[in-house]
C-alpha positions, 0 to 999 in steps of 0.5 A: 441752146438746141437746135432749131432744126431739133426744136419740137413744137408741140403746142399746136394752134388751130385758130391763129393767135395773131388773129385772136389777138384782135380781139385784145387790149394789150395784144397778148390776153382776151376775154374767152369762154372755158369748157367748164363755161367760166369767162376768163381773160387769158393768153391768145396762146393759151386758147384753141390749141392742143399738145400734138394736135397736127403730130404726123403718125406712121402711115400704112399701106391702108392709111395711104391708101384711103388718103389717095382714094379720098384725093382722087375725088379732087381736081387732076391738080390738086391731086398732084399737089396731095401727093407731093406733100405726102411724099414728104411726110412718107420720106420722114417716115421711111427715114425713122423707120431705118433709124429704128431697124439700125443699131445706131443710136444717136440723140441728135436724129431721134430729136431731129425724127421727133421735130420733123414729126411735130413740125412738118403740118404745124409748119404748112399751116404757119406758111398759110397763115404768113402768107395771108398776114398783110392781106387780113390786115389790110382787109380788118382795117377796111382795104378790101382792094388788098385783094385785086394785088397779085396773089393775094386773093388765092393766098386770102381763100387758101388761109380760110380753107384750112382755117375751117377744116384745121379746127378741133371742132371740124375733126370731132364732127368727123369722130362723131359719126363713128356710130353711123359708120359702125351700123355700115359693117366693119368694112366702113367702121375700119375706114372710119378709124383709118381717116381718124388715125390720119386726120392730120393729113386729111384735114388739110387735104380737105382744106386744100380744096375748099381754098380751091373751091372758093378761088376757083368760083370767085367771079361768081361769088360776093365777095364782101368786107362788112364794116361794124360801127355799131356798139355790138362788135364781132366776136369770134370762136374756136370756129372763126369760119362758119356758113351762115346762108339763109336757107340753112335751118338751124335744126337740120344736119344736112351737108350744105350744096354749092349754093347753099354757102355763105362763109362769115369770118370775122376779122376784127370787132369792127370787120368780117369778110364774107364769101356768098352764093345768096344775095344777103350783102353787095359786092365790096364794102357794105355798113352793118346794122346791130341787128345783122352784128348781133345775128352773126355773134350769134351764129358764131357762138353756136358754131363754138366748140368751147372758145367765145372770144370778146373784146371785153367780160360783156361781150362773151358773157352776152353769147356764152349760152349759145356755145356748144348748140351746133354740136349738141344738135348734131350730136342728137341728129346722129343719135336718131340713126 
């Protein structure tokens, strides 16, 4: 057996499957939407992933001179922390890169190089959401007082900062707008594809922060855990995290302010955990209606990027017309620039 320091893992997740397998009824398969928009009932390990998605790539000089530009902008903190983890990723290259410079030529180190490659952002990811296991348990069956043990809030709001930025949806938003850069000058189109070509990196960078935002503004912030009763349970997607603050319009593409973010994530088909800046629920624990089930599936299917994921055929077949709107808008919003 090879190994474990030589295994690569290429099959990358950007949503958890322990976290979709909530939403099965033998912990292994669910019912999901495909991008050809058939519903079929699949593997959790076979849904929101990609071979290689979070593959590290050599960085040049320019590529590490955007990711530390774009670090600057956070706390001193946070910058430390940024520039710790990509010293790592730059030790691994320089390392590779003297193998290749070399004569020598050793099986083992080229699939010691390559698992390193694959493995080193999937394996931060995985200590996120290890970290964060017993604290979404607790809170999908109802504990919201997991929160107020230790450092289980920091570690809860770190999970969710990457599990909104992790995703394939989040980066092709980010690809999108490779016209609107071209229409700057090739100074911002080559910055464009500078970020595209280290999205790996960036991506958890930016995950980074919104954890620390969300940690950081968390006295100030509801905090609520909504518990669904009702027949119409929660769904989820591709894109489990989204913001659905009420003076958000569905028809504008428009970066949301500080005060304008309500972020849903739902847990479970009977539990979500919101973060708020609007009054929409109470701090604690708060009994929904259908209505309020229904408005939030509804958000979350128009959040999907391909992926609605139900308890049952009938649950994703009731918001399968509604995946793909966000990106659809978006989409035409740039296409007027």
């Amino acid at each position: 057996m090879t190994k474990k320091s030589l295994q690569a893992k290429k099959n990358h997740h950007y949503v958890w499957a322990h976290y979709l397998a909530r939403w099965s009824d033998d912990g292994k398969n669910v019912w999901h939407t495909t991008q050809t928009g058939k519903i079929i009932r699949d593997s959790v390990r076979a849904i929101a992933r990609e071979n290689h998605f979070y593959r590290s790539t050599e960085l040049t000089p320019n590529h590490v001179y955007i990711i530390k530009s774009l670090s600057s902008l956070s706390p001193k903190h946070l910058q430390v922390q940024h520039e710790a983890f990509l010293s790592k990723f730059l030790k691994v290259q320089k390392l590779r890169r003297a193998y290749r410079a070399s004569s020598v030529r050793d099986l083992e180190a080229e699939q010691a190089l390559f698992a390193r490659e694959c493995n080193m952002m999937e394996d931060l990811h995985s200590l996120h959401e290890g970290e964060a296991r017993t604290v979404i348990d607790a809170l999908a069956s109802g504990d919201i007082s997991i929160l107020d043990q230790g450092e289980n809030l920091e570690n809860f709001v770190a999970f969710l900062g990457q599990q909104m930025s992790r995703t394939k949806s989040f980066k092709e938003k980010f690809s999108s707008t490779l016209p609107v850069f071209s229409k700057m000058g090739s100074d911002a189109l080559q910055v464009h594809r500078l970020i595209e070509d280290c999205w790996w990196f960036i991506s958890y960078m930016l995950g980074v922060g919104i954890g620390w935002s969300l940690y950081a503004s968390r006295s100030s912030d509801t905090h609520c855990l909504l518990i669904n009763n009702t027949k119409t349970g929660f769904i989820t997607s591709d894109q489990p995290v989204i913001n659905v603050h009420p003076d958000l319009k569905e028809g504008e593409v428009v970066p949301p302010t500080d005060d304008t973010c309500d972020f849903f994530f739902p847990l479970s088909p009977n539990a979500a955990y919101m973060i708020n800046k609007s009054d929409m629920f109470s701090q604690g624990i708060n009994l929904i209606s259908e209505d309020i089930a229904e408005e939030m599936n509804t958000k979350i299917a128009k959040a999907a990027r391909t992926h609605v994921v139900g308890v049952d055929r009938d649950a994703v077949a009731l918001y399968r017309k509604h995946v793909g709107t966000r990106d659809a808008i978006v989409d035409s919003h740039l296409g007027q620039l």
